[in-house]
C-alpha positions, 0 to 999 in steps of 0.5 A: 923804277917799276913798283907793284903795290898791294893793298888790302883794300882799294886807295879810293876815295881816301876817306878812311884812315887805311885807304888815306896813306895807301892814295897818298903813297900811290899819289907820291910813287907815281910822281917819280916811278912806274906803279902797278897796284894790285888791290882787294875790294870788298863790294861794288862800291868800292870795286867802282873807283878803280877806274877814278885811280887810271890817271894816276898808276899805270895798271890797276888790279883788284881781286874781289873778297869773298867775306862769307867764303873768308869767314869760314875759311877764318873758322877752320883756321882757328886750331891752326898757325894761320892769322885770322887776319890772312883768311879774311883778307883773301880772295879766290883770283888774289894770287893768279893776278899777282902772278900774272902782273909780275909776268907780264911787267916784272917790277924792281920792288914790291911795296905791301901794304899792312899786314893783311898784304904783307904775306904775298911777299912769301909767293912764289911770284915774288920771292926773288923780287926785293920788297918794302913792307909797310905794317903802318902800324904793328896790328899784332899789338892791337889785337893785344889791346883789344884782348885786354879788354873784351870778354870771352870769347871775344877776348880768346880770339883776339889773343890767338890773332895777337900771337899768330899775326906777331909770328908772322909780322916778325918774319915779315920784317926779317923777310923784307928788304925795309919794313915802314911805321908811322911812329917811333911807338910802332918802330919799338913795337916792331923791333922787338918783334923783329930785332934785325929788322930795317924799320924805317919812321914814315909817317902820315900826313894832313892834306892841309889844302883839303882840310881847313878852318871854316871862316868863322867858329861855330857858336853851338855846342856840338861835338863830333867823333869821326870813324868806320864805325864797325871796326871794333876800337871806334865802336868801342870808343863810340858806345863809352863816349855817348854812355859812359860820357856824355850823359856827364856832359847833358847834365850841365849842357842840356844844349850839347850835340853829339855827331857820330860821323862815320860809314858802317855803323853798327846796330849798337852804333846805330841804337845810341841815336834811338835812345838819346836825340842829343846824339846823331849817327849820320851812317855814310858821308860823301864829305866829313868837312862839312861837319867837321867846320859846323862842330864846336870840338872834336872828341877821340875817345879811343881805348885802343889806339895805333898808329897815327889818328888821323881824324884827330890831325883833320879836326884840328886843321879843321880848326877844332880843339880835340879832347884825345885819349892817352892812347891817341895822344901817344901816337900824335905827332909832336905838332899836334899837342898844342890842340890837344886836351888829353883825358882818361876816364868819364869824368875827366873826359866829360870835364874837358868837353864841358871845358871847352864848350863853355870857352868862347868861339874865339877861344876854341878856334885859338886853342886849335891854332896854337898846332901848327901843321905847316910841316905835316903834308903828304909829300914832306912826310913821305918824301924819304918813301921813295929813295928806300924803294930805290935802295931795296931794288938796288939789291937784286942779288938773288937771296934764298927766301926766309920761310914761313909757315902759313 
């Protein structure tokens, strides 16, 4: 079977949360089908590794976003249907090396991935060839999210993409063969969306032989939040846990460390280290193990929350105790709770860090190990991946194609 996969942003290094699956899914297609991947890149850096994913799919693609170009193109779509979310995710050569892929080496089905490269299965290149779509998680509800609690116009923005991107997720879902979330939350946001739709539960997985407990538990006081931190929710949950939080938690442990652990943080981010030296923005890591083994805990502080967390699985397999928003909790899995102290609110989240800072090394690593994540690999949780993709291109009965607006 020959699949094309489109992706929003290149599968390497998988050191994000939306380049984690797209490399593990690449990973386990590859393992059993012919895969050509097609990919947005957002500056050199990242347009450096497709080479590095050579050995692993047949053809690698990207086009390259142009952001100012995108952001004014993003402007003059505001009085229109378009969702933000396409004008960004776009690129000048994006739909000629789509056609020329399919040209050249037709594929049986087409896998795209999230939102931002679930409206290429509207182009014309595509329209008789059957697809998958997987929304990871419903983007539309985030915006929703996001909405509730931003200011204007920020919050304007965001409840414009919230409708215009669910217009479009619903016809998506109706347009594909089979659409993929990682939760049964995001199965029920979907199917309200999209009633008719074949929504399938996939859900993310923990590289168990990659993250692991350090040999021994740290003995010092210091808590870490891993994430992009320009992308708004982690932003949001950065700036509430070293304000709103952590002066609680220095109140009674003057000893305690804060570790913002992630690329691209922004300059109110950046500016939480200047204020206070308890805190450090670390910016770009090559490698989160390393901080994750020399922490005492980790700390999900996120207000807004889809999908799977997987930062959250990767603390704990790392052997730390998380203390998780309500939101995050929501969309762990199951396996996950033991590790987890669910708090919402400063003085509830701050009361559960101080908890677990005053127990013993031995009794931190002990809460983590009560989750067992012996079942969470990639290829367990992906496994059902491949017999849909065989199942969407068995359908190669030519359909006329749902329209759609953009």
């Amino acid at each position: 079977m020959r699949i094309l996969f489109l992706t929003h942003r290149l599968p390497y290094a998988p050191n994000r949360g939306d380049r984690i699956r797209a490399y593990h899914i690449a990973r386990q297609l590859s393992r059993r089908s012919d895969v050509d991947l097609l990919s947005l890149t957002h500056d050199d850096e990242e347009e450096s590794h497709a080479t590095d994913l050579d050995a692993m799919v047949a053809r690698v693609r990207t086009a390259r976003v142009r952001r100012v170009t995108n952001l004014a193109r993003a402007a003059v779509a505001l009085p229109t249907s378009r969702p933000l979310t396409h004008a960004l995710l776009d690129a000048p050569d994006l739909r000629t090396t789509l056609a020329q892929m399919v040209a050249d080496r037709r594929p049986d089905v087409v896998l795209a991935y999230c939102s931002g490269m679930a409206r290429l299965v509207f182009d014309e290149s595509l329209r008789e060839i059957p697809a998958v779509v997987d929304f990871v998680d419903v983007d539309s509800e985030k915006w929703g999210a996001l909405a509730r609690v931003s200011r204007p116009p920020r919050s304007w923005i965001y409840r414009r993409e919230h409708r215009r991107l669910a217009d479009f997720e619903a016809a998506a879902a109706r347009h594909a063969k089979a659409t993929l979330v990682v939760n049964e939350r995001e199965q029920a946001s979907l199917v309200r969306l999209a009633p008719e739709a074949l929504v399938h539960v996939v859900p993310n997985g923990i590289d168990l032989s990659t993250f692991q407990p350090a040999a021994q538990p740290s003995p010092d006081a210091a808590v870490i939040f891993c994430g992009v931190m320009n992308y708004a929710p982690n932003e949001q949950a950065a700036l509430w846990l070293a304000k709103a939080v952590w002066p609680l938690v220095r109140t009674q442990r003057p000893d305690a460390t804060l570790f913002l652990v992630g690329a691209d943080p922004t300059p109110a981010v950046r500016a939480l280290a200047a204020r206070d030296r308890s805190v450090t923005v670390t910016g770009t890591v090559p490698d989160v193990r390393p901080f994750l083994q020399r922490a005492t805990l980790a700390a999900a502080p996120l207000a807004t929350a889809r999908g799977i967390q997987n930062k959250v699985l990767e603390a704990i397999a790392c052997g730390l105790p998380s203390i998780v928003t309500p939101a995050v909790f929501e969309g762990l899995p199951v396996e996950a709770a033991p590790a987890c102290r669910i708090a919402k609110g400063p003085d509830a989240f701050a009361t559960s860090i101080l908890d677990m800072l005053n127990r013993t090394p031995a009794e931190r690593r002990a809460v983590a190990m009560r989750a067992d994540l012996s079942a969470l690999g990639w290829a367990q949780r992906l496994a059902p991946l491949v017999d849909i993709l065989h199942e969407a291109a068995g359908f190669r009965v030519a359909r006329p194609a749902l329209a759609y607006s953009r």
